[in-house]
FISE-57022 format. One record per residue (C-alpha): chain; y, x, z. Coordinates in pm, whole numbers, plus 32768, in hexadecimal, padded with zeros to 4 digits. Each point is the difference from the previous one (the first is absolute). Last residue first. Layout:
BEGIN
+-------+------+------+------+
| chain |   yy |   xx |   zz |
+-------+------+------+------+
|     A |    Y |    X |    Z |
...
+-------+------+------+------+
This chain:
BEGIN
+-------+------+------+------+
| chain |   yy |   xx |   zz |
+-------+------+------+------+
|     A | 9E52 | 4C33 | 182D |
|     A | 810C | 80E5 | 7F9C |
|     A | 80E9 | 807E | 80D9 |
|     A | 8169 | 8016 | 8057 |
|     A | 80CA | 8116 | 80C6 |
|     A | 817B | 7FCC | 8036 |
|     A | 80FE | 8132 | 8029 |
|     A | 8173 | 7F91 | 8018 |
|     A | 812D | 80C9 | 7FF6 |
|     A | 8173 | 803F | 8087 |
|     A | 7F98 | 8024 | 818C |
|     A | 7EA5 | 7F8F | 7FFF |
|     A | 7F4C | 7EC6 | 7FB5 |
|     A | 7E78 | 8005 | 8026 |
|     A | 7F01 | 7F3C | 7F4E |
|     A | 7EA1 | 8024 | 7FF5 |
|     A | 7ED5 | 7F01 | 7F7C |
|     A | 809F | 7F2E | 7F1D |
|     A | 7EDB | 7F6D | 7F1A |
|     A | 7FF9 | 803A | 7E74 |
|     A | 7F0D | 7F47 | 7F1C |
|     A | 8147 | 7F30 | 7F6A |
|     A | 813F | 80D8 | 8003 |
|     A | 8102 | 7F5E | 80D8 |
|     A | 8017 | 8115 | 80D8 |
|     A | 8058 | 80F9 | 7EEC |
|     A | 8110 | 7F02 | 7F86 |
|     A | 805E | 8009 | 8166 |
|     A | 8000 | 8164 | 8048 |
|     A | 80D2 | 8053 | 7ED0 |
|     A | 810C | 7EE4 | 8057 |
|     A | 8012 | 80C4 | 8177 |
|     A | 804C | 8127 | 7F3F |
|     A | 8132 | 7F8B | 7F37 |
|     A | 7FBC | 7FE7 | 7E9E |
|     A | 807B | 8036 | 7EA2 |
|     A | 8077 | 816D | 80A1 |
|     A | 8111 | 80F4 | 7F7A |
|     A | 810D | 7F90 | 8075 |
|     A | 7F7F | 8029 | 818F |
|     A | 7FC7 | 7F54 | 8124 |
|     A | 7F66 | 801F | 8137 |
|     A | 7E8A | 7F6E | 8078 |
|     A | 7F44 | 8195 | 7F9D |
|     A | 7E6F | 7F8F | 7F99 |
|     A | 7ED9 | 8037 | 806C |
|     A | 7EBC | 7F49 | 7F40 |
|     A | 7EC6 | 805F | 8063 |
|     A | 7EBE | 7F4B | 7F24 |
|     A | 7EDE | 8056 | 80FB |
|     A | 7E9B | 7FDD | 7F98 |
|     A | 7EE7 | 7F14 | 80A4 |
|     A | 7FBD | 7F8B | 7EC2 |
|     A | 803A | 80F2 | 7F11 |
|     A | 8181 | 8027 | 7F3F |
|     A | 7FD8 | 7FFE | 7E75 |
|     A | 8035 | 7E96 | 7FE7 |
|     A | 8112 | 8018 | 8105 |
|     A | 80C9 | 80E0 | 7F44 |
|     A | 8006 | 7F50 | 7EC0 |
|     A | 806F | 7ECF | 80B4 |
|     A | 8115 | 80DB | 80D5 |
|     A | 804E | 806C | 7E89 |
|     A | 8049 | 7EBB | 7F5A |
|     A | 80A6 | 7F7E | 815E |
|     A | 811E | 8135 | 7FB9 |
|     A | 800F | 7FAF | 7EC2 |
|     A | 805E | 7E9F | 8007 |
|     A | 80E1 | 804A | 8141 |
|     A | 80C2 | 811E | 7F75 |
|     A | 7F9B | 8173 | 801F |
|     A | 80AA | 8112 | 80BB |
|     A | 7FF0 | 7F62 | 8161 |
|     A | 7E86 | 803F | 8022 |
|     A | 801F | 8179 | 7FE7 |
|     A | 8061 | 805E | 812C |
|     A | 7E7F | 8000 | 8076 |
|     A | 7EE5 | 7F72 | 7F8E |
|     A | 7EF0 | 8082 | 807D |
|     A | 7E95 | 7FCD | 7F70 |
|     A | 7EF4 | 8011 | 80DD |
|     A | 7E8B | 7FB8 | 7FC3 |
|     A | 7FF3 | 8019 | 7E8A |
|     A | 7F54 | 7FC0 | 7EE7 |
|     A | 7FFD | 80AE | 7E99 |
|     A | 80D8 | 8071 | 7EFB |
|     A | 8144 | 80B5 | 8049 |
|     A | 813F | 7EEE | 7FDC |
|     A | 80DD | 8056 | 7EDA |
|     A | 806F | 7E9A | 7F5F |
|     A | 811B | 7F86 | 80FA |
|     A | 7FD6 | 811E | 80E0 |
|     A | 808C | 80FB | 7EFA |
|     A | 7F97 | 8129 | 7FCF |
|     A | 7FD1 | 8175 | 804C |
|     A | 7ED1 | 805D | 80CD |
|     A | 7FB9 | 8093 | 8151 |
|     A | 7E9B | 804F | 8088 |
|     A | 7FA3 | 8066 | 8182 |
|     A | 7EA9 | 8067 | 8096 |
|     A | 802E | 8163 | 7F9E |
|     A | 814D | 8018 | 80DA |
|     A | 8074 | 816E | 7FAA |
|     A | 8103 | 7F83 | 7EEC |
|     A | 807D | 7F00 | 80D8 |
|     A | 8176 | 8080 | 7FDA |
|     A | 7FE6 | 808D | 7EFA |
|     A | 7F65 | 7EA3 | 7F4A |
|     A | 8144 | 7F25 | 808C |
|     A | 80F3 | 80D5 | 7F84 |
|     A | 7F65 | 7FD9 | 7E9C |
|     A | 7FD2 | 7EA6 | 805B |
|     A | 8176 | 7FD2 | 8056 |
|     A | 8047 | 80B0 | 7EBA |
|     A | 7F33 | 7F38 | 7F0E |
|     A | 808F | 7EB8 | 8096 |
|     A | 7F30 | 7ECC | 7FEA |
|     A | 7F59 | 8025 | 815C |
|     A | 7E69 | 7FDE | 801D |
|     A | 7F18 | 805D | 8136 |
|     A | 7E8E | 8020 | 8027 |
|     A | 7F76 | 808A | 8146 |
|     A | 7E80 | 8067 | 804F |
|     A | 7F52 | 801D | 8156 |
|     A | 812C | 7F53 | 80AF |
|     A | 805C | 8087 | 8168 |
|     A | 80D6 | 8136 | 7FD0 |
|     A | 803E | 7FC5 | 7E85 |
|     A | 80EF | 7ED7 | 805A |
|     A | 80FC | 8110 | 80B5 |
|     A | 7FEB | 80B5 | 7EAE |
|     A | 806B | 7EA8 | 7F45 |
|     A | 8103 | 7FB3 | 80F6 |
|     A | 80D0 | 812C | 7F85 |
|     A | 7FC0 | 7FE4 | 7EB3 |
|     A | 8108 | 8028 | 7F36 |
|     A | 8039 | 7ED9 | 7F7F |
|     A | 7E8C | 7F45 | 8055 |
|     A | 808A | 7EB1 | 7F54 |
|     A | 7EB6 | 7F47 | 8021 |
|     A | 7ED8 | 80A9 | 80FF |
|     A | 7EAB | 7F90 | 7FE8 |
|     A | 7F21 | 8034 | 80D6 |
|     A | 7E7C | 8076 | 7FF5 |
|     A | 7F01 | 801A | 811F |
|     A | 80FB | 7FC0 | 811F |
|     A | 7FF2 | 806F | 817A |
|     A | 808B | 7EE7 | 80FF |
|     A | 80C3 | 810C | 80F8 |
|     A | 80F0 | 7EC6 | 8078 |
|     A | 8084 | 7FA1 | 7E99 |
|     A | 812D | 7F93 | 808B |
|     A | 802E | 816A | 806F |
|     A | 7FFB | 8043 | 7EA6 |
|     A | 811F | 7F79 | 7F97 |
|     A | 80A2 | 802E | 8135 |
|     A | 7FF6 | 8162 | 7FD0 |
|     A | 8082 | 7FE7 | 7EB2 |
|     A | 80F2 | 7F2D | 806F |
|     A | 80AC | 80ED | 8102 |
|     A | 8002 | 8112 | 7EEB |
|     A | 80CD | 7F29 | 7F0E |
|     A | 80D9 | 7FA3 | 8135 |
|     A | 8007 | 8153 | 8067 |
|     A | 806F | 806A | 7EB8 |
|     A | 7F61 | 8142 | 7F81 |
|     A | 7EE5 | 7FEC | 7F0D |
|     A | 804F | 7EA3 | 7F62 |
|     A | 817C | 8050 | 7FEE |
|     A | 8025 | 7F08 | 7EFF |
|     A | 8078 | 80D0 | 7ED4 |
|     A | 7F02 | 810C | 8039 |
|     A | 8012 | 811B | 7F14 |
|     A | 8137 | 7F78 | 7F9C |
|     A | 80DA | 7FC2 | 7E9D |
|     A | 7E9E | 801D | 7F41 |
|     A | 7F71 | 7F09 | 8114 |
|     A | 80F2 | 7EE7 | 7FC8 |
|     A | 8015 | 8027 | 7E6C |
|     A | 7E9C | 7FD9 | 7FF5 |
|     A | 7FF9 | 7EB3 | 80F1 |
|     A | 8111 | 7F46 | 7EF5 |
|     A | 7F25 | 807D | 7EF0 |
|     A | 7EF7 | 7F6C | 8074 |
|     A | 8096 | 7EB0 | 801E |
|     A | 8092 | 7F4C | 8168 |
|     A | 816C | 8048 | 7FA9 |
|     A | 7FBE | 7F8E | 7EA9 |
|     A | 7FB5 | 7EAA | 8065 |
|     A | 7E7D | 7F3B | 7F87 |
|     A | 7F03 | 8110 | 8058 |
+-------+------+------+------+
C-alpha cells in the first residue's frame, strides 16, 4: 500500500492497542450491516468465497452459515489471530495473513466480498486488484462490495469512488445496489 496509514504496520498497531478497534462485534451499525450484507444475498448458498480484510472475523463466521468453504485474508497478524478464535469451530472456514495486493488464496471463486476495505488503496491499485478479482470470480459469481459513504484521514477513497472503479471494471455487470444510512452495498457479476 502506497500511505503509511493504510500499511501493515499501520493495521498492527490498531489491533494491538484494541481487540476490536472498529467495534465490528458490537456496534449496531457494524451489526446492522452485517445483516444487510447478507440479506442482499437473499439465502443464495455459496461454494467458495472469498473474504478480503476479515479483521476479526465477525462477518466471516456469519459467511460460514451458507458457503460450503470460506477463504479470508487481512494483513494484520493480530486481527487474524482474533479472527481464527473466533471461527475456530467453523471447519468450512480458512484465514490467512497477507496482503490483498499479492496474497489472494489460489483458485476460483463464486463470491468474494469486499467490504471496508476498498477505501484503503488508491485508484491504480485499487482497479489492479478488482481485475485480479474478477479473473478469479466464476461466471455467474457475486463480487460484493459494501462500503461506509463518511469520511475519514485515513482513507485514499471515499466509498462511493470504490464502487465506481469496481463498477467500471470490464466483465463486471451491476446487478444489486442498495444505499443505506452511512453505507453502500452493490452486487456485480460476471458474465
Amino acid at each position: 500500500m502506497s500511505n503509511s496509514t493504510t500499511s501493515p504496520g499501520y493495521f498492527e498497531a490498531k489491533y494491538k492497542l484494541a481487540a476490536d478497534p472498529w467495534n465490528f462485534a458490537v456496534s449496531r451499525y457494524e451489526l446492522d450491516r452485517y445483516a444487510a450484507i447478507v440479506a442482499s444475498l437473499k439465502s443464495r448458498r455459496f461454494e467458495r468465497a472469498f473474504e478480503a480484510g476479515c479483521s476479526i472475523g465477525v462477518l466471516t463466521g456469519q459467511l460460514a452459515a451458507f458457503c460450503q468453504h470460506v477463504s479470508a485474508l487481512d494483513v494484520s497478524v493480530t486481527a487474524v489471530s482474533r479472527a481464527l478464535e473466533r471461527c475456530r469451530h467453523l471447519l468450512n472456514v480458512d484465514i490467512g495473513v497477507g496482503s490483498l495486493l499479492i496474497d489472494v488464496p489460489r483458485g476460483s471463486f463464486d463470491l468474494i466480498i469486499l467490504s471496508e476495505i476498498g477505501y484503503y488503496f488508491n485508484p491504480e491499485e485499487l482497479a489492479s486488484i478488482g481485475k485480479a478479482l474478477s479473473v478469479r470470480l466464476r461466471p455467474g459469481g457475486i463480487l460484493l462490495g459494501a462500503h461506509w459513504l463518511g469520511h475519514s484521514d485515513d482513507h485514499l477513497l471515499s466509498g462511493d469512488e470504490v464502487h465506481g472503479i469496481i463498477g467500471s471494471l470490464p466483465d463486471l455487470d451491476l446487478a444489486f445496489s442498495e444505499r443505506h444510512y452511512g453505507y453502500r452495498i452493490d452486487h456485480w457479476t460476471k458474465a
